[in-house]
LODO-213994 format. One line per 8 residues: number of its first residue (from 1); their letters; for each residue x, y negated, z of C-alpha. Coordinates in nm, 2 decimals. Each point is the difference from the previous one (the first is absolute). Last residue first. Layout:
# residues N
NUM) A) X:Y:Z ~ ...
This chain:
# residues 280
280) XXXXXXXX) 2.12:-0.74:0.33 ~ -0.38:-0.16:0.01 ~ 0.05:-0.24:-0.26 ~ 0.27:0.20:-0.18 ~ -0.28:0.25:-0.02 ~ -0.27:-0.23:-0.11 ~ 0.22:-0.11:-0.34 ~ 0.11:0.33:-0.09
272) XXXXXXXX) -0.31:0.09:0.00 ~ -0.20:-0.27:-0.16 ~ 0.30:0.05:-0.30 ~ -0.13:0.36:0.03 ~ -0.37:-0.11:-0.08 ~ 0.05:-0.26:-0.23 ~ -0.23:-0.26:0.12 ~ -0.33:-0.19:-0.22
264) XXXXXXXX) -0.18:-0.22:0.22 ~ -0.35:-0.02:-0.03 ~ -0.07:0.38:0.08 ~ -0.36:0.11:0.19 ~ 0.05:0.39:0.11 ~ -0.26:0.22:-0.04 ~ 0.04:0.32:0.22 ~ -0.12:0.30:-0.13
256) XXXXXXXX) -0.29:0.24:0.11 ~ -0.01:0.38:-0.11 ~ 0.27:0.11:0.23 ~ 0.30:0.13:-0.11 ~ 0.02:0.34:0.19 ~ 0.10:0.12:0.37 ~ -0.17:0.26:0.19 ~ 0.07:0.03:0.37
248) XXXXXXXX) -0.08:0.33:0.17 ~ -0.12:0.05:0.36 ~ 0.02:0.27:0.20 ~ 0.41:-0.03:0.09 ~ -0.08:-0.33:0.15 ~ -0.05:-0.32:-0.10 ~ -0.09:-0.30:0.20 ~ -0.08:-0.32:-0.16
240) XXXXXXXX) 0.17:-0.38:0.03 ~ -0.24:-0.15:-0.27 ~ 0.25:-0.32:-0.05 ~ 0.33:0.01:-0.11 ~ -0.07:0.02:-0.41 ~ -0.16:0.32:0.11 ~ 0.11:0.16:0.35 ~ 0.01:0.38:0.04
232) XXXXXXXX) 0.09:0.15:0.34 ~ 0.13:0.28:0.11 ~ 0.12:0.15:0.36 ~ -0.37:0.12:0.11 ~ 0.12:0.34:-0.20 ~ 0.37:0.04:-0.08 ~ 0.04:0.39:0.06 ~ -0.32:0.01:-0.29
224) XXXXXXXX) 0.21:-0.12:-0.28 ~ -0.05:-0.32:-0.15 ~ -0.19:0.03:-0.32 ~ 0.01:-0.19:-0.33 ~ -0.18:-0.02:-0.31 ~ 0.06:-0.14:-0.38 ~ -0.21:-0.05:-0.25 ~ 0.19:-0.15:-0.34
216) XXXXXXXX) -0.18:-0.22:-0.27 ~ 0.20:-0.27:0.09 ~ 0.33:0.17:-0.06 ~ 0.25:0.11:0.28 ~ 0.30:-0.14:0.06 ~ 0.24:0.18:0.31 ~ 0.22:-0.18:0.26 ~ 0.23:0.28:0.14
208) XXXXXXXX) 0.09:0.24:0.29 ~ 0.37:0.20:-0.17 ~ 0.18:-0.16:0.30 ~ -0.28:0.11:0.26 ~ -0.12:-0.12:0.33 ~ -0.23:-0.31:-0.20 ~ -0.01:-0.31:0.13 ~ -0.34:-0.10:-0.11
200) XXXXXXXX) -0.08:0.19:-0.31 ~ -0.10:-0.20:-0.32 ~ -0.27:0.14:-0.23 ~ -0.10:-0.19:-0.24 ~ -0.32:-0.04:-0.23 ~ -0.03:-0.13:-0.39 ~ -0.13:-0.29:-0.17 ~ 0.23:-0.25:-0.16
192) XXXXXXXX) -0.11:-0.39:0.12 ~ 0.25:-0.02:0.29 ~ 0.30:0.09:-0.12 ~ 0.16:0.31:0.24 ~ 0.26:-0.09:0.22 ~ 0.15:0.35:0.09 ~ -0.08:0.12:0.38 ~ 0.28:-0.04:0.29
184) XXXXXXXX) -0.25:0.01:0.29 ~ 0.00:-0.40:-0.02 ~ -0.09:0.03:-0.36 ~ -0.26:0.24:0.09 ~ -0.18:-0.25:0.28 ~ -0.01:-0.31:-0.28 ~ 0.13:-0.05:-0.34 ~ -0.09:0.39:-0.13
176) XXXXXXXX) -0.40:-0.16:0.15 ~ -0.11:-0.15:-0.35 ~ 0.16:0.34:-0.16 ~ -0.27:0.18:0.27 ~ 0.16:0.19:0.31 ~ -0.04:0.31:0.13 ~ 0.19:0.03:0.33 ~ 0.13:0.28:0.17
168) XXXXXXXX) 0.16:0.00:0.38 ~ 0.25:0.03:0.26 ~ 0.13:0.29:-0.20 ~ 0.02:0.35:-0.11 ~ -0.15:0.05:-0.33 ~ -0.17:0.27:-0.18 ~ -0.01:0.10:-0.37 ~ -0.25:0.05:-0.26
160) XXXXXXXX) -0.29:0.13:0.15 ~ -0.25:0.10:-0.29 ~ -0.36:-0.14:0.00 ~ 0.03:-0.27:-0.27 ~ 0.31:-0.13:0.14 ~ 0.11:0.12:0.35 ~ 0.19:-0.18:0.32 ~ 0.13:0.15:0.30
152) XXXXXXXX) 0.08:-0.20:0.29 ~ 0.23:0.15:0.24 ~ -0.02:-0.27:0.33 ~ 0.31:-0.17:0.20 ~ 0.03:-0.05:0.33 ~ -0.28:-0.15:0.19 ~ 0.01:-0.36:0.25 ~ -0.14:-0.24:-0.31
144) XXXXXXXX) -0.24:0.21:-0.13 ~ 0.14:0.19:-0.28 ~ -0.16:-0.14:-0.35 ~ -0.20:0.04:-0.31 ~ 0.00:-0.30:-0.20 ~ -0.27:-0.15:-0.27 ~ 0.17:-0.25:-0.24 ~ -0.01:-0.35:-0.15
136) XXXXXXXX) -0.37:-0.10:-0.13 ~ -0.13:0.31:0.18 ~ -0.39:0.09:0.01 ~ -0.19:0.27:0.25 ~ -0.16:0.29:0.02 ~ -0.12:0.19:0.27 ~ -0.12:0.42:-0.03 ~ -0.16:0.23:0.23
128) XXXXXXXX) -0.15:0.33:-0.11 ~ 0.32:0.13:0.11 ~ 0.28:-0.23:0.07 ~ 0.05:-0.28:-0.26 ~ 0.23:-0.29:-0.03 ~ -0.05:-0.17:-0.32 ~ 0.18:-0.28:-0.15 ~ -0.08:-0.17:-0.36
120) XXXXXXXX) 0.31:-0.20:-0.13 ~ 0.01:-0.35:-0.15 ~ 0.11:-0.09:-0.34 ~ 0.11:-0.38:-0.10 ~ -0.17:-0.16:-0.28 ~ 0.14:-0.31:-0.08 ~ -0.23:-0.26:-0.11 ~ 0.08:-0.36:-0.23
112) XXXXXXXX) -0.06:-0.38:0.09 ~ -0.13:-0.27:-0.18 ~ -0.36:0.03:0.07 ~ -0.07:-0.34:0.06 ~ -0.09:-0.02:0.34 ~ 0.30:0.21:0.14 ~ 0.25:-0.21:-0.21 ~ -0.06:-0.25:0.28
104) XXXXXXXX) 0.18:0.22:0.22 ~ 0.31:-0.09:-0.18 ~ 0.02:-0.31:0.22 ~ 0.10:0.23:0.27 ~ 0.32:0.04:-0.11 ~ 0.24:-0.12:0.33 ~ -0.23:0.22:0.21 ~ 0.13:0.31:-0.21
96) XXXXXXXX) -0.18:0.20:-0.26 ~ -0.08:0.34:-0.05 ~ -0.01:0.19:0.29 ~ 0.07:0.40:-0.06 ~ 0.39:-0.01:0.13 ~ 0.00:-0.26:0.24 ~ 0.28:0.04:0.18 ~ 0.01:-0.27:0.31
88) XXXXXXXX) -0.40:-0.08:0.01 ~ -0.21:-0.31:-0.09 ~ -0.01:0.14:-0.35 ~ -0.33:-0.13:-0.16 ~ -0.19:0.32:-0.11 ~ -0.25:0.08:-0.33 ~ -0.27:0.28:0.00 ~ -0.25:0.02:-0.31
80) XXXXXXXX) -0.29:0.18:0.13 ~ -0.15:0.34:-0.05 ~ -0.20:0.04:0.33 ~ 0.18:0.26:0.16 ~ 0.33:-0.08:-0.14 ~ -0.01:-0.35:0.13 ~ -0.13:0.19:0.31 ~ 0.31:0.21:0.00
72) XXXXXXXX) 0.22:-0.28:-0.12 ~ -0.07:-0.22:0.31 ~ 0.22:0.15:0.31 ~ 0.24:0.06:-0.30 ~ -0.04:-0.37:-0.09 ~ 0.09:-0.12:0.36 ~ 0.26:0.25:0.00 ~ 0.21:-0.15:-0.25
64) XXXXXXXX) 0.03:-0.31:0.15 ~ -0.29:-0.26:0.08 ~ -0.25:-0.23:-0.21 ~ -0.22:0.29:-0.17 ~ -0.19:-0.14:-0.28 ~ -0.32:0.19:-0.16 ~ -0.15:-0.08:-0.33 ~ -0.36:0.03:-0.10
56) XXXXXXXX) -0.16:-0.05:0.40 ~ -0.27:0.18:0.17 ~ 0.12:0.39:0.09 ~ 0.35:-0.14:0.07 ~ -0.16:-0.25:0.29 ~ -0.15:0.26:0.09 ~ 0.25:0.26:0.04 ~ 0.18:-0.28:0.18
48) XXXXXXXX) -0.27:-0.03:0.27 ~ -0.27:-0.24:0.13 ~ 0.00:-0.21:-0.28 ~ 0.08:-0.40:-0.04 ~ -0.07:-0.22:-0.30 ~ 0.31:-0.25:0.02 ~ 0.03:-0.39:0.02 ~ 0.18:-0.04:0.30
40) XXXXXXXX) 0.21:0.30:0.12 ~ -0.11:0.34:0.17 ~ 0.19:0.24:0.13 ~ -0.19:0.22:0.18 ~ -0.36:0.02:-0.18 ~ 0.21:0.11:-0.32 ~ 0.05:-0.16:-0.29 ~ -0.18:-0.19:-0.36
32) XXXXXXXX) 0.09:-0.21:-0.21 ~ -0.24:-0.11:-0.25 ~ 0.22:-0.13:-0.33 ~ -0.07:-0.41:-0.19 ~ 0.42:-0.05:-0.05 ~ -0.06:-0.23:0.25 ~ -0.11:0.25:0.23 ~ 0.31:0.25:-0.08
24) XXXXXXXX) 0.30:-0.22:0.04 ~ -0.16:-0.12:0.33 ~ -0.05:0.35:0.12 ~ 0.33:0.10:-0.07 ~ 0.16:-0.33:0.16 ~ -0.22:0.07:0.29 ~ 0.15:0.39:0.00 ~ 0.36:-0.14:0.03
16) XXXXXXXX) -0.08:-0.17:0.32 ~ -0.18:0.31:0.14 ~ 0.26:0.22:-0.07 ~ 0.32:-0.22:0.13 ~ 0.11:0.29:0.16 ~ -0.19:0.32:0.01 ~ -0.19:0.10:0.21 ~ -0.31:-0.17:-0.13
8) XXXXXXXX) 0.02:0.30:-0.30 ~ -0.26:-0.18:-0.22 ~ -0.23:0.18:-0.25 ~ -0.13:-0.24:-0.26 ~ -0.31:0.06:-0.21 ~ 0.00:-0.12:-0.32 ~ -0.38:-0.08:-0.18 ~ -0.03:-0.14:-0.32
């Protein structure tokens, strides 16, 4: 079996943590691969982490939650169990802790189940022009820092169905209702149902509110035109694009799904409970 192990070096006690993953692994008879920057005695090394995902059977991000969304879109990609070791101070979509890393050996023999988590297909288009990209948590669209706020419109299956005036709008996938949209006020939304929010970012209107769509749902937004060069759309905070009153973005479930590895069964509002105190 091949398991390739994606490192975030930054954070603390990573590396140390990783040898103890890649002994557990090696005697257990496993090919672990990682990436041509952090690598530790005893590993296969690639140049890049899409292919080190593209090569192995299992992948294992060592890092917090956004080590594994960094990840989950080639994980996605390439249709490959995903599992994370929370080095992070949430932790949310990581599985196990450092203090369980003996479960890993589970990994070998099968004994593990899948969650399927849904991800959401962006497009921005303008014209004959069109970009898409993949969200694990959410795609925003946003003032620049120094603007007031913008009127975002947003439509489902064609047809505007309301505006908003606010800093921003974000779309955000169940996996991401614990992330960016719960810190704009959105519902916490369990993780394995499949359905897209919207969650404005401090909204200028009392009756402005959180709304559910289903996962079969296609839903658009505009920014009107008096905001142009004052927009921008980031995806899972990365992708940091400029949109104007031209351009369109298109949001739907996207065809991929995220595959994540579970060895340690956690009640997901008990997990809640528990990481907000944590952080309180």
């Amino acid at each position: 079996m091949k398991i390739g192990l994606l490192i975030n070096q930054e954070k603390k006690s990573a590396v140390e943590v990783s040898e103890k993953i890649v002994a557990i692994l090696s005697d257990g008879g496993a090919e672990v691969l990682t990436e041509a920057c952090c690598p530790l005695d005893g590993m296969t090394v690639f140049s890049t982490a899409e292919d080190v995902i593209r090569a192995c059977d299992i992948a294992v991000t060592v890092g917090g939650d956004g080590t594994i969304i960094h990840n989950a879109k080639f994980a996605a990609l390439y249709q490959k169990p995903l599992l994370g070791v929370n080095l992070g101070r949430i932790g949310f979509v990581a599985n196990i802790e450092p203090d369980e890393l003996g479960e890993l050996k589970r990994l070998l023999s099968g004994d593990y189940h899948i969650q399927r988590r849904m991800l959401l297909e962006i497009n921005k288009t303008r014209g004959e022009d069109s970009v898409t990209y993949t969200a694990v948590n959410e795609a925003v669209i946003h003032r620049d820092s120094l603007s007031s706020m913008v009127d975002i419109s947003v439509g489902i299956s064609g047809e505007r169905i309301i505006t908003y005036r606010a800093d921003g709008m974000l779309f955000a996938t169940p996996t991401g209702s614990t992330a960016y949209s719960f810190s704009a006020g959105g519902p916490v939304i369990e993780p394995d149902m499949h359905c897209i929010l919207l969650t404005p970012v401090c909204p200028h209107a009392l009756s402005s509110r959180q709304v559910v769509f289903g996962e079969n749902a296609v839903l658009t937004a505009r920014v009107q035109q008096r905001y142009d060069h004052k927009c921008y759309m980031t995806v899972d905070g990365q992708n940091y694009v400029r949109i104007s009153s031209e351009d369109t973005v298109t949001v739907k479930k996207s065809s991929l799904e995220l595959q994540l590895i579970i060895l340690k069964e956690k009640n997901f509002y008990t997990l809640l409970n528990e990481k907000l105190k944590e952080n309180s």
